[in-house]
Structure formats: structure tokens, C-alpha cells
TORTI-510417 format. One record per residue: residue in three letters; x, y, z of N, C-alpha, C in turn. Coordinates in steps of 0.1 Angstrom, whole numbers, plus 2048, in hexadecimal, padded with zeros to 3 digits. Layout:
<atoms>
ALAXYZXYZXYZ/...
</atoms>
This chain:
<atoms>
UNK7E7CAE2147E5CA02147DFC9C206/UNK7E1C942017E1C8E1F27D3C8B1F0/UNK7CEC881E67BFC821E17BFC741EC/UNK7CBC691EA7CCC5A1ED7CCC5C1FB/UNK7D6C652027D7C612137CBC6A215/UNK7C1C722117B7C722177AAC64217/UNK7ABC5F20E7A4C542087A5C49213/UNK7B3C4B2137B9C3D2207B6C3F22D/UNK7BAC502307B3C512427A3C5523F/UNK79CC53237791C50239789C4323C/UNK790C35234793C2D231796C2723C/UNK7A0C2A2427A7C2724F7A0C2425B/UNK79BC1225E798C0E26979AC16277/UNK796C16283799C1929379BC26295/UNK79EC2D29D7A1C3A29F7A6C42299/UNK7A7C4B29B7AEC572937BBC55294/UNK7C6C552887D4C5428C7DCC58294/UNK7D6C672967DFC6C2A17DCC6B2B3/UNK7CDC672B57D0C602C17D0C552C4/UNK7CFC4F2B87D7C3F2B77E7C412B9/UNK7EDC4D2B57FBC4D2BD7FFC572C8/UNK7F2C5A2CB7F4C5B2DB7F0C512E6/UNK7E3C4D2E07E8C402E97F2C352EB/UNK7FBC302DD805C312DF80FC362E8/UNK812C412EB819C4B2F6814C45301/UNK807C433057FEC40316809C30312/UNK809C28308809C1830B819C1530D/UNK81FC2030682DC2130D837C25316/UNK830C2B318834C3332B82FC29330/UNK821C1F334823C1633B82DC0B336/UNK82EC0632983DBFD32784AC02330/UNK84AC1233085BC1133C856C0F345/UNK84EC0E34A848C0835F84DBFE35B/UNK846BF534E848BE5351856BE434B/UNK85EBE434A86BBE4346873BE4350/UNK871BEF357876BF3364877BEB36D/UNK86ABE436F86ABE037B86BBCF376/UNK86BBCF369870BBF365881BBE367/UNK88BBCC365898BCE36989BBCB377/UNK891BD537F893BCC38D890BC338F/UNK889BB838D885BAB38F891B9F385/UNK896BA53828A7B9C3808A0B94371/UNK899B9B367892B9335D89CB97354/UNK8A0B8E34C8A9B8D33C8A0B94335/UNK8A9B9E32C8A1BA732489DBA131C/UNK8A5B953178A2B8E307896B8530A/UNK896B7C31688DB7531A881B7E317/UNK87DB8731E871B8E32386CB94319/UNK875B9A30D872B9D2FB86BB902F8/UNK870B8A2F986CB7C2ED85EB732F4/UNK85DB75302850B70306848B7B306/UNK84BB8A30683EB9230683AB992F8/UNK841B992F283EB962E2834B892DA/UNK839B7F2E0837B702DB823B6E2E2/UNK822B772EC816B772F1810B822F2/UNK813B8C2E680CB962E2808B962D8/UNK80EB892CB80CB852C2800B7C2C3/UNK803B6D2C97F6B692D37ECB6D2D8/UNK7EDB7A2DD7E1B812E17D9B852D5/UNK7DCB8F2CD7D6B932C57CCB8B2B8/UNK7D8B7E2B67D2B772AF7C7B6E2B4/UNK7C7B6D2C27B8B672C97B0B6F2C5/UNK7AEB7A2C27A5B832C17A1B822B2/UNK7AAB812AB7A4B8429A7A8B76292/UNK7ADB6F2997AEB6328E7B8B63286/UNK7BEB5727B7CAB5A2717C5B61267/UNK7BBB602667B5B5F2547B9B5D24B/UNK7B0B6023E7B9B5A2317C0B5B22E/UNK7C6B692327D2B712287DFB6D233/UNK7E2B6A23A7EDB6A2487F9B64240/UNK7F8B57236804B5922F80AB62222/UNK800B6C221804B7721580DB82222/UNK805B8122F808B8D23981AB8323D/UNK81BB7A23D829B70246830B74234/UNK830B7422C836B7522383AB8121A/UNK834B8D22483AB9E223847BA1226/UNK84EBA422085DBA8224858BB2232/UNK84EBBC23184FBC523A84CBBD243/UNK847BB124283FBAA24F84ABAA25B/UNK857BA9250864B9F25886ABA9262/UNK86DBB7259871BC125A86DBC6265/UNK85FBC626A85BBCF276858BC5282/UNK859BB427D859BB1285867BAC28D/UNK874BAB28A880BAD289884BB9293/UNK87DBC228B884BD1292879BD12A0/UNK86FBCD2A2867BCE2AC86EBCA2BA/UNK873BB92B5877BB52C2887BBA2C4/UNK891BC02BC897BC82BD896BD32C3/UNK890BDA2C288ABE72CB883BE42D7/UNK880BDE2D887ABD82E8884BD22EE/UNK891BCB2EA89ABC62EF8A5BD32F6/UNK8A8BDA2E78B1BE82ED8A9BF22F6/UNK89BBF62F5899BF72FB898BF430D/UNK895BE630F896BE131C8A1BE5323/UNK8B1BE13178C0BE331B8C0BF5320/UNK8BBBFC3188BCC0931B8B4C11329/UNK8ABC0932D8A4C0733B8ABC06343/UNK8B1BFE3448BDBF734C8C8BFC352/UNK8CCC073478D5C123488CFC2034B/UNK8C3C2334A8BDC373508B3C2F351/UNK8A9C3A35889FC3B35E893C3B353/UNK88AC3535387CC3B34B87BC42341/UNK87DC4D34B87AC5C345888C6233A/UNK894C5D3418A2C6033C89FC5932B/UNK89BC4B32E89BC4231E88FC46314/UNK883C4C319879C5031087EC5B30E/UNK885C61310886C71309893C6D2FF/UNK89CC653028AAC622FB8A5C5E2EC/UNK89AC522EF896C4E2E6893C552DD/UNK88DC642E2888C6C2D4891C6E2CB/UNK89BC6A2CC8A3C6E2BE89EC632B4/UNK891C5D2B4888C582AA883C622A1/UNK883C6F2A687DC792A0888C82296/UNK893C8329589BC8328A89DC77284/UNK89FC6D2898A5C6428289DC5C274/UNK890C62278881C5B271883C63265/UNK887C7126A885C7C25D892C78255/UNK89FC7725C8A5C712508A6C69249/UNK89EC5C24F89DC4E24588FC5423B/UNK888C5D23F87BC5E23887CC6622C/UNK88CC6C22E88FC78222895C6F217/UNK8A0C6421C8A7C5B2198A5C4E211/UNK89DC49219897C3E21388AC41208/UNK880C4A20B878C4C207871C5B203/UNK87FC60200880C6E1F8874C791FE/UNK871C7820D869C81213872C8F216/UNK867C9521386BCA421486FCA6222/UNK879CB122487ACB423487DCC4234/UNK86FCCD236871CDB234879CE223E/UNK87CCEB23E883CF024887DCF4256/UNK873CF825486BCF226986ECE926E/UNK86DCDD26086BCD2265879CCF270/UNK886CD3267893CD126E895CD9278/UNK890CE6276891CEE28488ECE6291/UNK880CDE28D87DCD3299883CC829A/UNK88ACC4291894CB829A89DCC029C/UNK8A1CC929B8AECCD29E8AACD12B0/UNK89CCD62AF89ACDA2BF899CCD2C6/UNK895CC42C2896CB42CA89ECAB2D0/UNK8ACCB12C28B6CB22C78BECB62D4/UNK8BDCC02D08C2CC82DD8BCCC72E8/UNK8ADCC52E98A5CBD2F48AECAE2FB/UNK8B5CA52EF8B3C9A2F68C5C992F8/UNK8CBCA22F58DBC9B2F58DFCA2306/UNK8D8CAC30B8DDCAB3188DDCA3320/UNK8D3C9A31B8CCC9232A8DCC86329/UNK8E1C843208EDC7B31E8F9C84326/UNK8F9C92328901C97330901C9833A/UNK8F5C933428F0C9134F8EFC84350/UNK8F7C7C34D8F3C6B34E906C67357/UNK908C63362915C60361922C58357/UNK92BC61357936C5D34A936C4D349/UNK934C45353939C33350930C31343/UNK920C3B347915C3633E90EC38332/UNK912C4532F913C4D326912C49318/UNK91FC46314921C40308917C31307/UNK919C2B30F90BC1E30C8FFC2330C/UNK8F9C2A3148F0C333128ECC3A302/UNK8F4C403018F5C462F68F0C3D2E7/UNK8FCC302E88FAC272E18EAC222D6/UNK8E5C192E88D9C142EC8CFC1F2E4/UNK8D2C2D2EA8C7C352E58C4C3A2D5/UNK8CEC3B2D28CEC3C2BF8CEC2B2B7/UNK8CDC222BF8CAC132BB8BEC172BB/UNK8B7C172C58A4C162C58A1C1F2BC/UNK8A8C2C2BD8A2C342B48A2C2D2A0/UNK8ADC262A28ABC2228F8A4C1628E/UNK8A2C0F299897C03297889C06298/UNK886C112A687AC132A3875C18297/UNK881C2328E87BC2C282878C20276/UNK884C16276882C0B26B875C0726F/UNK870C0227B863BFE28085BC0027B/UNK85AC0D27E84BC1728084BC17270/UNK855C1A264852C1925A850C0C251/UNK854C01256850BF825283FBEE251/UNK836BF825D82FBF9262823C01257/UNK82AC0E254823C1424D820C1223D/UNK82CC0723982CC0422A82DBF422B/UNK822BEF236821BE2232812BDD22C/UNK812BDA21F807BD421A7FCBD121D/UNK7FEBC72257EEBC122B7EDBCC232/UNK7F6BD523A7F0BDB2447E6BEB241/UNK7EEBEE2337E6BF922B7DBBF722B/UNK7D8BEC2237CEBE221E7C5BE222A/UNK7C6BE023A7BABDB23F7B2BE3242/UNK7A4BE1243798BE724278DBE724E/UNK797BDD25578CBDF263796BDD271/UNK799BE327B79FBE32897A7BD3288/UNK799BC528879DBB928A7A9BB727E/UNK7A8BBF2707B4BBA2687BEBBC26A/UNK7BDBCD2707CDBD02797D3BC827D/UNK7C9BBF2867CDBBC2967D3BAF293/UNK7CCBA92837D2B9B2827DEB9F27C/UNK7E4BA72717EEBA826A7F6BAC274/UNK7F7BB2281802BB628C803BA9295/UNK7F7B9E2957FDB9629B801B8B291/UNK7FEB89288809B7E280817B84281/UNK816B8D27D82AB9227D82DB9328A/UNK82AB99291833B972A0835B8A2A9/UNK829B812A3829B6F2A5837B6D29D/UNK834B6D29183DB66287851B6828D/UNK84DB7628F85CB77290865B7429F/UNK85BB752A885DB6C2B5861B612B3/UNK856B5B2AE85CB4C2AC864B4A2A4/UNK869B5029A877B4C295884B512A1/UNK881B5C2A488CB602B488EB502B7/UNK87EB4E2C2882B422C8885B392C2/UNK886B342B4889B2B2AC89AB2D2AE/UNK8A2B392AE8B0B3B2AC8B3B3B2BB/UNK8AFB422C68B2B462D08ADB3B2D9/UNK8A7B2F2DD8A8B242E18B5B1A2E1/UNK8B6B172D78BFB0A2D38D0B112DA/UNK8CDB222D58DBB292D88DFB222E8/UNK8D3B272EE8D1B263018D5B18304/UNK8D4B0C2FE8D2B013018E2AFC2FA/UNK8E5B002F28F9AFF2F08FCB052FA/UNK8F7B102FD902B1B3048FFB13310/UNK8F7B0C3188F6B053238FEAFB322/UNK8FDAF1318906AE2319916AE3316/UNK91BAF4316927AF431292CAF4306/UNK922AF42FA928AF32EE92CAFF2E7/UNK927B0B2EE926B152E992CB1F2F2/UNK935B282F1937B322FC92BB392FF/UNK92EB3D30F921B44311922B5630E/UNK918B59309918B6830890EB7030E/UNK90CB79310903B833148F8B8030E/UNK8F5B833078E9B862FA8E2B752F8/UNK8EAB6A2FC8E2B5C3008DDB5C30B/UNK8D1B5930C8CAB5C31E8CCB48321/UNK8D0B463318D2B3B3348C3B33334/UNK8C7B2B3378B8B1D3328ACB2233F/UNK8B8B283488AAB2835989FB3B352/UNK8A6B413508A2B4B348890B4E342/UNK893B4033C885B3E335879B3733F/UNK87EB3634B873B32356878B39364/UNK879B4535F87CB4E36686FB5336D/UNK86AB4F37885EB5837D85AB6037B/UNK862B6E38085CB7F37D85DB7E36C/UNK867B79365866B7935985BB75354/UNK853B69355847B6534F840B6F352/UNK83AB79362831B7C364830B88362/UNK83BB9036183CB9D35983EBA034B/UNK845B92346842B96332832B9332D/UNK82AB87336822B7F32F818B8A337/UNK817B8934480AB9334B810BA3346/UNK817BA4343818BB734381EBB9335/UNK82ABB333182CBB7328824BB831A/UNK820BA8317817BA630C809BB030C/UNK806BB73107F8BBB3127F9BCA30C/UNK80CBCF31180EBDA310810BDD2FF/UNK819BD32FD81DBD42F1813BCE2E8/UNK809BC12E7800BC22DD7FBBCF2DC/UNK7F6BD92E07F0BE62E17FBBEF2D9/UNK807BEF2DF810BFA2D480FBF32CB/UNK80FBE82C6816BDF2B4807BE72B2/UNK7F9BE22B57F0BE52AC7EFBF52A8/UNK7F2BFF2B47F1C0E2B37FDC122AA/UNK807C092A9818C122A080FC0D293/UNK808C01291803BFA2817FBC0527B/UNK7EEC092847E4C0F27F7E9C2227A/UNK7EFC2528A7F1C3428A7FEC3A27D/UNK805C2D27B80FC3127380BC34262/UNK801C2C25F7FAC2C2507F5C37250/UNK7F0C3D25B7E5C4A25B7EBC5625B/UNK7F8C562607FBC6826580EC66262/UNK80EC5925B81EC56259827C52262/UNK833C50260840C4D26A842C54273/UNK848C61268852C6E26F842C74276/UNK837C7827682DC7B27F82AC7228D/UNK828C64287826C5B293831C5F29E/UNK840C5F29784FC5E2A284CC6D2AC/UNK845C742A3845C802A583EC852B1/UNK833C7F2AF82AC7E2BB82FC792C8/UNK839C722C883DC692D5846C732DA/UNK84AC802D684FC842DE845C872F1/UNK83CC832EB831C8A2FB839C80305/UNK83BC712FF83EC63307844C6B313/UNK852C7031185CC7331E853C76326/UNK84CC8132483EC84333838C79337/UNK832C7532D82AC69335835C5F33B/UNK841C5C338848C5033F84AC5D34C/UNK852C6534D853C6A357844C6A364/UNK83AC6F36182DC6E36682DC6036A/UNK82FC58364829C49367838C4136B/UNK842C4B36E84DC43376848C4D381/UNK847C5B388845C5C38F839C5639B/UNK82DC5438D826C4939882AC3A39D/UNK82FC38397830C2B39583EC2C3A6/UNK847C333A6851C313B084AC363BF/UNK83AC403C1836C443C7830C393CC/UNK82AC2F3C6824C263C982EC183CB/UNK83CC173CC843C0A3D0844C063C7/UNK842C093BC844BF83AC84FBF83A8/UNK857C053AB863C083A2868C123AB/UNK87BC0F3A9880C173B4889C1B3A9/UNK889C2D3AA891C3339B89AC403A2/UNK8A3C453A08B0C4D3A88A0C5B3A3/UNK8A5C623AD89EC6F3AE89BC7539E/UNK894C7B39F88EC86390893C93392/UNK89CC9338589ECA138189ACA937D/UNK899CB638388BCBE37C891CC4370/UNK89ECC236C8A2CC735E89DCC0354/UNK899CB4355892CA934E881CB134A/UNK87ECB9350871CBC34A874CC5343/UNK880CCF341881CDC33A883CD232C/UNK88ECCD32F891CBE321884CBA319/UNK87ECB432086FCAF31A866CBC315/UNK863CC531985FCD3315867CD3306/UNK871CD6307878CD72FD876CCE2F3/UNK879CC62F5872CB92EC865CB72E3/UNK85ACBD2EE84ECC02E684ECCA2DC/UNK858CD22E0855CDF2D9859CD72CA/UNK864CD52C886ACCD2C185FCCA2B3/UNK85CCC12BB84FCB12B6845CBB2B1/UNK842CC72B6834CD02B1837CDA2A3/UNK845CDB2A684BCE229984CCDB290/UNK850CCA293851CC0286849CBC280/UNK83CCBA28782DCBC282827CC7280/UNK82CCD2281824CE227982ECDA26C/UNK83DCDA26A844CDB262840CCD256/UNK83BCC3259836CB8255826CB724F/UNK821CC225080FCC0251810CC3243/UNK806CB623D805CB822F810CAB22D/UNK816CA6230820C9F22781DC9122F/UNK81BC85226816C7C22781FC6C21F/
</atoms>
């Protein structure tokens, strides 16, 4: 680790980075419950992104205020970038819910964990030792069965969905890690304000485009498409009460843990770390179906050799990664 990124995780407001991205892991395995059972309750994915975002931006910022700097922070390219890719990833995400189980989409997802190392080699001329690839390559191979256990109709969408999240989240998470003000803050509340101006800002330009869409596409002016949610949508009952009571709560907590944990311990380590997620979604779909909240087709116990494998993966990427920042 360098003279400077020691300076910085010293420097570095709130928890330790790395169980700042395990708790991460705990705040995302509860996001597939609420996902899940926002699927069964007949809620628009797009709808239930843009209000549980829009009130996790809200949230946050009740807590810390605009402050001075909030148009230096609305005027970061990175601001745009992660917040863009944010509600994109919560959207493919939802869609990929929709289609596997919990446990099936948090493990698919890991192919965040090559995909990070390649944009990190790529974009930003990071080294990638040879452990390191030994471990995506084992992550690999962890996560491409579970697509051969998925039925053929679903497969290829599946598939799709799951290397989508995977390049939004890695743009995310790194836009996250090389955004300005966010380097720059020095106390938990600066985090908390620079993650809620950008996830505000960029909601409301959604709903700035994705309103007026809804309201053509209602009067006929517009053909209707998928991806426009109808006018009743937006006063959708379970939709209010599961983006705004469950969703927003979940996700202020990941924006501020992906802001903080990602400066501290990097991208490709943060992604890296999530490999634990599949367990915990599994763990917290099997409680969660035990207890009535969520009704999910039976658990394959091949699914735990998968996730095992996965870890192994993520532990070799980080022996293979330690030291490089």
C-alpha cells in the first residue's frame, strides 16, 4: 500500500472499509427479500427504482443538509456517472429477480468480480497478477453453471440481465471510488451528503424524462412500450409501500457503504467482497419463505457447492490483489 492510500484510510471517516463492505453484503441480501416480494406484489420495476432511490436521496439529506459545496458535488461528471449507473442497476437488477430466485441472481451477479478487474486493468492500467486471475477464473466457473440449471426459455435473458448489472455495478462502484468530493470527505455526515445529492439529482432528472414519457404514452401520443410504466403505476399501493417503507432505507445504506468502502479498499476488492452476498441472499430467502413473505421454487443444494466455490474465488482475488490500491 502506497505512502497516500495509507494517509487516506487513515484519514478515512466511519468504519473500516472492509466491514463497511460487508455490511454492504448484510444490506443486500435484504434488498432480494424486498425485490422479491415487491415482484409478487405486481409493482413496476421502473416505478419502484425511481421512488426508492428518490427517497433514499431524501433520506439522507434530512440528515446532513445541502451544504456549501452540493453544487461543486451536482457538477462532478462522476456525480452523473454513478448516479445513472445506480438507478440502472437497481432496475436490471429488479428485472433479473423476476426471472431466478434470490439466491440464483446474487451469485450470477458475481461476474462483477471479473468484470471490475477488467475495466480496472483497462481503464485504469491496474495490475492483474496471476492469483489474481486464477480467482476470477474460479468465480467463473462458480457462477456459469447456475445458468445451466436455469430452464432453456430463460436462460439467455438470464444471462443477459446478469452481465448488464455486472458492468453497471463495476462502472458504479468505480465511479464511486474516483469521485472528488467524495475522496475529499472527512467526516461520515460528508459521505452521507455527497451520496445523497447524486442519487437525488439523478432521480429527478429520471422523473423529469420518465413522467411526461407516461403521460404521452397514456393520451395516445406515444406508442406504448414496456420500459414506460402506465400513469396508475405511480400510485400503485404495494408500490409506494415497498419502495418508500422498504426500499429507500435499504438502499440509502448501500449508496453510503459502496461511497465510503470503495475509497478505502478499492473497486475490484469492494466487488470482491460481495462474493459472501449469494449466502446471505440464500440464508435470508430461506428465512424469509419460512416465514410466508416470499414464495420461491425449492433450493438446490448444488447452489451451495456454487457459492463455496465462489468464495474460494473472491479469497484468491484478494490474497492476489493485497497491496494494490
Amino acid at each position: 500500500m502506497s505512502e497516500l492510500s495509507q494517509t487516506r484510510a487513515v484519514k478515512a471517516p466511519g468504519l473500516n472499509g472492509w466491514v463497511e463492505a460487508g455490511l454492504f453484503v448484510v444490506a443486500l441480501s435484504v434488498l432480494n427479500i424486498v425485490y422479491a416480494l415487491a415482484h409478487q406484489a405486481g409493482v413496476n420495476a421502473i416505478v419502484f427504482v425511481l421512488y426508492a432511490t428518490a427517497f433514499a436521496g431524501v433520506g439522507m439529506l434530512f440528515l446532513t443538509g445541502f451544504g456549501r459545496e452540493s453544487m461543486s458535488v451536482l457538477r462532478s461528471a462522476q456525480s452523473w456517472v454513478y448516479g445513472l449507473a445506480s438507478v440502472a442497476m437497481e432496475g436490471f437488477y429488479f428485472l433479473l429477480l423476476s426471472t431466478v430466485s434470490p439466491a440464483e441472481a446474487s451469485l450470477t451477479v458475481r461476474l462483477t468480480i471479473p468484470v471490475s478487474l477488467m475495466l480496472g486493468w483497462f481503464l485504469f492500467s491496474r495490475h492483474i497478477s496471476r492469483k489474481t486471475l486464477v480467482g476470477a477464473l474460479v468465480v467463473i466457473a462458480a457462477i456459469l453453471p447456475v445458468f445451466g440449471f436455469l430452464p432453456e426459455q430463460i436462460r439467455f435473458q438470464a444471462f443477459v440481465l446478469a452481465l448488464t448489472c455486472a458492468f453497471v455495478a463495476s462502472i458504479k462502484t468505480f465511479a464511486s471510488e474516483f469521485h472528488p468530493q467524495n475522496r475529499a470527505a472527512e467526516t461520515v455526515m460528508d459521505k452521507l451528503r455527497v451520496t445523497g445529492l447524486v442519487v437525488l439529482a439523478t432521480t429527478i432528472v429520471g422523473a423529469i424524462i420518465l413522467v411526461p414519457l407516461s403521460l404521452l404514452s397514456g393520451s395516445g401520443v406515444i406508442p406504448q412500450f414496456v420500459v414506460i410504466p402506465s400513469l396508475s403505476a405511480y400510485w400503485h399501493g404495494p408500490t409506494l409501500l415497498t419502495a418508500i417503507g422498504l426500499g429507500a432505507p435499504v438502499l440509502c445504506a448501500m449508496n453510503y457503504l459502496t461511497f465510503s468502502s470503495s475509497v478505502k479498499i478499492t473497486t475490484e476488492n469492494f466487488l470482491a467482497l460481495s462474493a459472501f452476498t449469494p449466502l446471505g441472499a440464500l440464508v435470508a430467502q430461506i428465512l424469509a419463505a419460512w416465514f410466508g413473505i416470499i414464495a420461491v421454487a425449492p433450493f438446490d443444494p448444488w447452489l451451495l457447492v456454487l457459492i463455496a466455490l465462489g468464495i474460494v474465488g473472491m479469497m484468491i482475488v484478494i490474497r492476489g490483489r493485497r497491496g494494490v490500491v
